[in-house]
N, C-alpha and C positions, 0 to 999 in steps of 0.2 A: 595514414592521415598526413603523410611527408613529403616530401619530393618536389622535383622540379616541376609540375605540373600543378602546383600550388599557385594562385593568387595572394590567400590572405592563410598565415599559419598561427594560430591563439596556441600558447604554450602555455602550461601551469596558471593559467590566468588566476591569480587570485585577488579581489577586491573587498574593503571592510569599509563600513562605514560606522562611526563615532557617534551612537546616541544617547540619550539620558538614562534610556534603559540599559543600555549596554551595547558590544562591540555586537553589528551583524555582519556575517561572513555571505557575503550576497552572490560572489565567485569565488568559489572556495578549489581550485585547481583545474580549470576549465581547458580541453584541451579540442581543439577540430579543427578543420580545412576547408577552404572553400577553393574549386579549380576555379581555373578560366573558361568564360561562358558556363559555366555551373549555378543552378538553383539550387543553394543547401536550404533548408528548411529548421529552422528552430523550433520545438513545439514543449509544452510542458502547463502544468497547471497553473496559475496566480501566485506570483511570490517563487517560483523558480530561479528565477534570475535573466531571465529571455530580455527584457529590456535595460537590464544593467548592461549586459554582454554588448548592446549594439551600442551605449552610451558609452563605454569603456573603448571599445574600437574607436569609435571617434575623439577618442579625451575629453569627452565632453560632461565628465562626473564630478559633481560640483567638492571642491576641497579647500578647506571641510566640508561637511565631513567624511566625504568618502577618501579614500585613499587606495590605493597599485602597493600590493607587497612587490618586495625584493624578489628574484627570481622569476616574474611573470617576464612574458616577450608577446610579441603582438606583428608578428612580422609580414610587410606587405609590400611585394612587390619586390623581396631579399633586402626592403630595409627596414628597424625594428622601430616603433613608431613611438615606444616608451620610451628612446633615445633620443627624441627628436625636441628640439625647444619650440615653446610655443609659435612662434614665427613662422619655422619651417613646419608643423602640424599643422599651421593658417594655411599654407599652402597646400597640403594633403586635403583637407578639408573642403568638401564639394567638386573640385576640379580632378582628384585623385578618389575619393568614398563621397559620396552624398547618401544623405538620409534622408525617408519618407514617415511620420509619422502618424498617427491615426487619426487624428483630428484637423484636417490642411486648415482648418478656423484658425487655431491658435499660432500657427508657423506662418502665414501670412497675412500680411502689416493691411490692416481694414482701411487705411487709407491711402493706401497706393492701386492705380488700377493693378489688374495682373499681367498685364503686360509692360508694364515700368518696371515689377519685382522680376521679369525673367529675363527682362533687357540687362539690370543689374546682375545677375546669375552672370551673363553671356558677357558684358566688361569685365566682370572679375577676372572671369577665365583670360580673357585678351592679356590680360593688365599682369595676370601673373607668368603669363607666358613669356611677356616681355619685360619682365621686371620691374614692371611700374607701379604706381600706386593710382588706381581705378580716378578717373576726373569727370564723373559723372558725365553729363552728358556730352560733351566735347568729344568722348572714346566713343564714336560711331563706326568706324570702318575696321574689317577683319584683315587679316595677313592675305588671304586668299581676294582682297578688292571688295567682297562683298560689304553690305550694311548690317550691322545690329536689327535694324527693324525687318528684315527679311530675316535671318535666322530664328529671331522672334515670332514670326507665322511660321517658320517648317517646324519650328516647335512644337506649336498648337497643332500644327496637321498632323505631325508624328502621333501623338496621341488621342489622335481620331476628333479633335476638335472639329466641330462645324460651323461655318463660318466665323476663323478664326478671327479676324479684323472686328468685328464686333467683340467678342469673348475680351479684346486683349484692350481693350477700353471701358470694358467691366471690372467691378470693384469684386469683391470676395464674396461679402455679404449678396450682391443681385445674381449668386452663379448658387445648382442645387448641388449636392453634400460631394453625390457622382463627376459632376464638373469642378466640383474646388480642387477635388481628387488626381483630379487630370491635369488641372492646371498647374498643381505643383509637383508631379511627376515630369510634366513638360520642363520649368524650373530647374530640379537636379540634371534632369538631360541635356539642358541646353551650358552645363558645367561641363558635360564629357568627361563622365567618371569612367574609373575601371571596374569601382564597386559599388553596386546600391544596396545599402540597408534599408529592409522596407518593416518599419516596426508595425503591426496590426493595421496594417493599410485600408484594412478593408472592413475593420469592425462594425462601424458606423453607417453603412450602407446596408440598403435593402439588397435582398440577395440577388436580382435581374441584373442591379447593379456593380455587385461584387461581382459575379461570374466576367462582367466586362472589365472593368478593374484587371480581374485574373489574368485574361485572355490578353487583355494590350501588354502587361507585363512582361508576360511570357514572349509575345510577339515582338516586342523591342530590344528582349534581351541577344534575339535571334539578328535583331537588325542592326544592332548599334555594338553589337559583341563583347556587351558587359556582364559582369556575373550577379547575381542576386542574394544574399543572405535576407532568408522571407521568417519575419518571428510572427508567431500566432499560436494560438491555445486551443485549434481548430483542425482536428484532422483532417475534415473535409476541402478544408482550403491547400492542406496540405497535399493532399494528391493530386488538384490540380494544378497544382506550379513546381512542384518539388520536383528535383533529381535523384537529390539524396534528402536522408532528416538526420538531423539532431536531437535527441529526447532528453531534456534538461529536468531532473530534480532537485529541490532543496540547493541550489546553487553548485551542481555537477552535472556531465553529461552524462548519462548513466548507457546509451545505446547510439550507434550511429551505424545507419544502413542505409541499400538506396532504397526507394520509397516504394517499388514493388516486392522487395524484401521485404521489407518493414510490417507492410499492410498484409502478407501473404502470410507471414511466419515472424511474428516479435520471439524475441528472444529474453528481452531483460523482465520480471516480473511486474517490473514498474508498467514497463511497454504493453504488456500482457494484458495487464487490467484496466489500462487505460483504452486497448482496443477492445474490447471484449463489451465495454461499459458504455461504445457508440451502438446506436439502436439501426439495424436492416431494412430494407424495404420488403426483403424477402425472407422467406421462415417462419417459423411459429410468433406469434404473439404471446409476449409472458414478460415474466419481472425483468428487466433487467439486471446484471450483477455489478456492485460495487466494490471499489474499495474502503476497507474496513479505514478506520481515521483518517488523519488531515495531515497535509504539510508538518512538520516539524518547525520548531523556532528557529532561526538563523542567528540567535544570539546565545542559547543553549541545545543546539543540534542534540541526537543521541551519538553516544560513540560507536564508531565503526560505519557501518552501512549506512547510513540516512533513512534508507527505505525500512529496515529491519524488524521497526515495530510492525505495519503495516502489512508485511512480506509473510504470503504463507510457508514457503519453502524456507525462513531463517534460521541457522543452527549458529551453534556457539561461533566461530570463528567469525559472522556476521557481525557478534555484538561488540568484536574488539577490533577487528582490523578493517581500515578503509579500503575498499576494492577501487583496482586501476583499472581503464580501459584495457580489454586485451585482444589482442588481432584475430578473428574467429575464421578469418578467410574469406574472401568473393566481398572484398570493402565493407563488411563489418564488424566492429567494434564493441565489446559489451563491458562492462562494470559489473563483476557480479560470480561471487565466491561458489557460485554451484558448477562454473567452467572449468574451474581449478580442481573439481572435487573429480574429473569426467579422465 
């Protein structure tokens, strides 16, 4: 999970947040890799932690009440980003990581066309390249001669927009769910990240929809040579975009492999009955099987394993000690005291 062919390295991530109920442990020692030009894939059920992870990498976890323990690192690019003062993260932030989240409604401003909010996207970037502070409209021209409102259409065309010039004098609301979609993957793009976090990007689309969504993804990450961290709760999504995955429990990774691994041969029990529990198109028709109970609390976990209760394979050393990822060979990673026993 190391090494110089790393983009982004999460180490011991741990995150708590401060509630009336009590402390929940939301990243409770999180550790993974994403390469260059790499699609890791995030997946795990509701309450995982899959979207704290990608809010944490960006600092963007609101404090209070959440809070970064001591000893986490977050390191991108060989610099640690939990080191970095807000100022310098302003700058990491969209030009260095952008994020995509599931609802492009709520991340873009209903009264700005969309092509004003991706013009702004594309000053930033200028403004921080040169040290300046963004002066709205006045910052028109790039380093390379070119204009703001030309980068602004290879935007829209980069993600398949059709006649962008119309699109980019539409408001949010007069574009459907699949275009607001695009238009603010165009936005993070027209930042020139090295990283895109795409939180459930594609929830809220019909599936005709999502499969294009998928596909330009994929297809940009091939063009513009940026890497993907993809979070979803969605296997299926997962094999069309992943390279590798990450399988997130109760706020740990509990297996990471690449995603023909994964889907061929899970290893961790979690993984196991999580695949077992998607329905075939081929094979017999019958019950499906589940797993027996639910999530655990994050503010009263069980000790040791998380999974434990849950787990049919649990023995005693399950119920006292926390399992570490451990290196199984051929890039994966497993959490899980039945390895130890081998």
């Amino acid at each position: 999970m190391s090494g110089d062919k790393s983009l982004l390295q999460v180490k011991n991530l741990r995150v708590i947040f401060n509630t009336d109920a009590g402390v929940v442990r939301a990243l409770d020692g999180v550790d993974l890799s994403v390469g260059y030009k790499e699609v890791l894939g995030v997946v795990g059920e509701s309450g995982a932690g899959k979207s704290a992870l990608g809010l944490t990498i960006m600092r963007l976890i609101p404090s209070p009440p959440g809070r970064i323990l001591e000893g986490s690192s977050i390191i991108f690019r060989g610099v640690d980003l939990l080191k970095l003062s807000e100022e310098e993260m302003n700058r990491v932030r969209g030009t260095g990581i952008s994020m995509i989240f599931q609802e492009p409604m709520t991340s873009l401003n209903p009264v700005y066309t969309v092509g004003d909010q991706i013009k702004e996207s594309i000053r930033l970037r200028i403004a921080r390249s040169r040290r300046e502070r963004p002066r709205g409209g006045r910052l028109e021209r790039l380093d390379d001669g070119g204009s703001v409102e030309d980068e602004l259409l290879e935007a829209l065309r980069l993600v398949r927009i059709p006649d962008p010039e119309k699109i980019a004098k539409s408001y949010p609301h007069e574009l459907s769910g699949g275009m607001r979609q695009r238009a603010m993957i165009a936005m993070m793009l027209a930042a020139k990240p090295s990283l895109l976090i795409a939180d459930e990007p594609t929830t809220a689309l019909d599936v005709t929809t999502q499969a294009q969504i998928l596909k330009l993804l994929r297809d940009l990450m091939e063009e513009v040579g940026a890497s993907i961290l993809f979070i979803t709760h969605d296997f299926g999504v997962i094999g069309e975009i992943a390279d590798r995955v990450a399988v997130m429990y109760a706020g740990n990774v509990v297996e990471i492999a690449g995603v023909h691994d994964l889907f061929h041969k899970p290893s961790h029990p979690y993984t196991i009955g999580l695949m077992e529990s998607i329905p075939h198109l081929t094979g017999e028709r019958g019950e499906l099987p589940t797993l027996p109970g639910s999530m655990p609390s994050l503010i009263s976990p069980p000790p040791g394993c998380k999974f434990h209760p849950r787990c049919p394979h649990a023995f005693e050393k399950c119920r006292r000690e926390t399992p570490r990822l451990v290196d199984m060979g051929g890039e994966r990673w497993v959490a899980c005291h039945l390895f130890g026993r081998r």
